[in-house]
Every structure is written in C-alpha cells, then in structure tokens.
N, C-alpha and C positions, 0 to 999 in steps of 0.2 A: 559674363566676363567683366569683372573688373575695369571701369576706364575712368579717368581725369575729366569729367565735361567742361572743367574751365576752359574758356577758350574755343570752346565750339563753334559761336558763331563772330567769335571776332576778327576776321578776315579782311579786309579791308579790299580784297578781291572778289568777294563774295555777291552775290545779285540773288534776291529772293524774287521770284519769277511769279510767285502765285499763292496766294494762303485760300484756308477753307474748311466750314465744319463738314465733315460726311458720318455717317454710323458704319463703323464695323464690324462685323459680321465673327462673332468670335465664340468658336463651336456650340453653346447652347445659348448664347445671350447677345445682343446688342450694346457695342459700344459705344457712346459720344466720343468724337475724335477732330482734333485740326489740326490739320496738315500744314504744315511750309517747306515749299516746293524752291528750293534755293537752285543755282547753276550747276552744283556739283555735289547735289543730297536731298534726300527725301525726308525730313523730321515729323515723327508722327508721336503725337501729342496727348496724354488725355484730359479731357476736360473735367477740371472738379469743380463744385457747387460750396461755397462755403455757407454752413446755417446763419453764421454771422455777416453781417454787412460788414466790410473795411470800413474802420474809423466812426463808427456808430449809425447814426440812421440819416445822416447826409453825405451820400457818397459822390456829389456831384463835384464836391472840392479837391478829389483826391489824381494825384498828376496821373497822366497816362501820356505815354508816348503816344506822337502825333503821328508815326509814319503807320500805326497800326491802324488795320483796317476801322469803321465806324465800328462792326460789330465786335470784333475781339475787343473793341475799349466799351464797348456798354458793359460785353461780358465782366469784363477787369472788374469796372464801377460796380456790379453788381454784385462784387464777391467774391467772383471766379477765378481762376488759376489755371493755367497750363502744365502736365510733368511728361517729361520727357519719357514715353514710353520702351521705346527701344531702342538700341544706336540707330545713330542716322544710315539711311541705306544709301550709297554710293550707285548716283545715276546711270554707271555703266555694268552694273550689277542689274538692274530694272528691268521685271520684261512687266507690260500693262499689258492685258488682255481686256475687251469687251465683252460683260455679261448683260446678262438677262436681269431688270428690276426684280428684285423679289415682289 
C-alpha cells in the first residue's frame, strides 16, 4: 500500500522504548533486522551493508546522532543504513508469542 513515510517518526509524543538487531526468519533465508520498539509502533528495519565507506576511508568524522544506540552509530560509521521494511505495526495490533531458539 502506498503511504507518505514523511512524518513517521516525528511526534513529539512519541517515546522509543527499546532498539535492537535480531535475524528474521523469512521462509527460506535469514534476515538482519533492527527493530524500534516506540510507545505506540513496532518499526522493523533492514539492515544494509554498503561496499563503500561514507566519505572515503575515514568514517570516524562523519556526524551521527548521539541519542542512537553505541551500536547502530558504529553500524552508520561503518557504512550501513537502515530501510524501512514494512509499515510500522501498531502495538495494539501485537500479539508476541515465545518460541523455541532455532
């Protein structure tokens, strides 16, 4: 479906509760994925690897937001990029089950 992501996370009501990389599990293959676990959405993310370094082969200069975790700004420095996989899922939508590790 079509939608506008402008504006997705700019809420000023909004409280991001919890971020994190997991793999997902996505019928014959394994995903890299990070989550942010907001008040009132679940945003799942994938992680991409760029072959090129941001801004050449000294990426220790290049800004990154401070409220982001230590690991998602190495990831950033390193390259890496977050895309929005699929709308955000609406926490009253949510059921979490416990499984079994593979």
């Amino acid at each position: 479906r079509e939608n506008s992501s402008e504006n997705i996370l700019s809420s000023a009501n909004r409280l991001l509760l919890h971020e994190g990389k997991l793999m997902l599990a996505e019928s014959t293959r394994l995903l890299d994925v990070y989550l942010f676990l907001f008040d009132d959405f679940l945003l799942i993310t994938k992680i991409k690897r760029n072959k090129k370094k941001y801004g050449g082969s000294d990426t220790s200069l290049m800004p990154v937001c401070p409220s982001l975790t230590p690991e998602l700004q190495s990831f950033i420095r390193e390259g890496g990029f977050c895309t929005v996989l699929d709308q955000p899922i609406p926490l009253d939508r949510l059921i979490l089950k416990n499984v079994e590790p593979i």
